[in-house]
C-alpha angles and dihedrals in degrees: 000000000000113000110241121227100265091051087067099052089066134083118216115210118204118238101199100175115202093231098077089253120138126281131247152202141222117194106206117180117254099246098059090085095052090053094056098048095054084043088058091049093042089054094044091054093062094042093067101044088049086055093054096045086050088053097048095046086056098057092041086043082053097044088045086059083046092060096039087058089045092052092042087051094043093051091046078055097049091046084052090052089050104053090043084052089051091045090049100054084053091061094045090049086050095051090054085038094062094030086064095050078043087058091037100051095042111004094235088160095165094044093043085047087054098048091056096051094082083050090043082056097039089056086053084049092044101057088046088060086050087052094048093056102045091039162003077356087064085079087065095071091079120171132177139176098284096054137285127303114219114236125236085233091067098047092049084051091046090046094041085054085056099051101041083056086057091050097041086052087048093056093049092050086053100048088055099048081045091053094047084045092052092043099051085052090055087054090044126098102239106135134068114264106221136355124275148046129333100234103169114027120204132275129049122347142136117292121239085224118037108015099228127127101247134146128284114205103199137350146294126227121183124202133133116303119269088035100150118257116216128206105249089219141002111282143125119270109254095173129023099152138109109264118186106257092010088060100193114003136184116199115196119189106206096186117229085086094289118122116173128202128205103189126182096043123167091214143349114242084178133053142216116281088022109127106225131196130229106282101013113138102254096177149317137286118252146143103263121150131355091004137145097187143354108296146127116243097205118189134188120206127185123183089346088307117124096232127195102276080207089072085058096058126092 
């Protein structure tokens, strides 16, 4: 029987089974092999593209880690930064904060002015370090693969810190030494000690009792009785009684080795064991003891030595 066209156009695939059994066929038409063989390149093809985009997803998926390291290690950096920022307008609040006690306790204006320029440069600084982590410094805080690089921003910021500690030392150093300064000056003898004139100095002179050229251990000021006598520091009152010569006499221990006397008095206002400030009314004038007239015999001693009240006058 001739074997029509479309016959023809078919493949017919032997089926030889191992039981014995028959064999058998399958027609498939001709084209079927050439389907699956485009199928298979066709597959291959994107597979191989899937492959490659696979590939390519997994380095960008690793570079992508890389640069969520980088920014987690960028933004530890910037809170650092931060904090060093906020420690360091402390201490530069510190540092104004004991350059004013220094102004108040001495009045060292010019000196006080000079200890806050470096603060008035670390808060400069300051604000630029805030810039720099909020903005264009924000380029400065460079890592790469091999680690990260420390900015010279940071390590200005870490010296000025430093500094600003020294300074801040320095300062408080200062303000101690200032406040044992201003203290030794309150306990120090420096005003005059009542109103009116100065009528015998001190040193040697003829006495008003006897004539004879002998020493005089303090001075003599005359005003009206009853004219206030001051204490001529601050001290404790060691001696408020009558003594025969001195009349009534106030004795004030200053510490620092000064003790001062106010002989001749009218009357106390203080009494003995009271602690008295500089300027404070201790008593009156009057004309009590050896005495040729009202008047206040003021002395100065220093270490046991009589000193020239004059000196402790200001």
């Amino acid at each position: 029987m001739p074997v029509s066209r479309k016959e023809k156009e078919k493949l017919t695939v032997m089926i030889i089974p191992h039981t014995g059994r028959e064999p058998g066929s399958v027609k498939i038409p001709v084209s079927t092999p050439r389907f699956i063989a485009a199928a298979l390149v066709v597959f291959a093809f994107f597979l191989a593209v899937f492959i490659y985009s696979y590939a390519y997803l997994a380095s960008q998926m690793d570079e992508l880690a890389h640069l969520q390291e980088v920014t987690e290690a960028q933004k530890a950096k910037i809170s650092l930064l931060s904090d060093q920022t906020l420690q360091l307008r402390v201490q530069v609040e510190e540092v104004e904060e004991l350059s004013r006690q220094i102004k108040e306790i001495l009045g060292l204006v010019e000196q006080a002015e000079a200890g806050t320029v470096e603060a008035e440069g670390a808060m400069e600084a300051m604000e630029a370090m805030e810039a720099m982590g909020s903005g264009a410094g924000g380029r400065d805080l460079l890592a790469d693969r091999s680690g990260f690089r420390t900015t010279l921003s940071t390590m200005e910021l870490e010296s000025l810190q430093a500094s600003l500690a020294a300074k801040a030392k320095e300062l408080e150093d200062l303000v101690e030494a200032a406040e044992d300064y201003q203290h030794r000056m309150d306990h120090t003898p420096s005003i005059w000690p009542t109103e009116g004139r100065i009528t015998s100095p001190f040193g040697y002179r003829r006495s008003p009792f006897t004539r004879r050229i002998q020493f005089h251990g303090g001075i003599d000021i005359a005003s009206s009785s009853g004219t206030p006598i001051l204490a001529a520091a601050n001290g404790r009152v060691v001696e408020a009684s009558y003594r025969s010569g001195w009349g009534r006499l106030i004795i004030l221990d200053h510490g620092y080795d000064f003790i001062t006397y106010y002989a001749h008095l009218r009357g106390f206002a203080v009494a003995i064991g009271d602690i008295v400030s500089k300027g404070e009314v201790i008593g009156y004038m009057g004309n009590s003891g050896s005495s040729t007239g009202t008047h206040l015999h003021y002395e100065v001693h220093y270490r046991g030595e009589r000193m020239n009240p004059r000196d402790y006058m200001n």
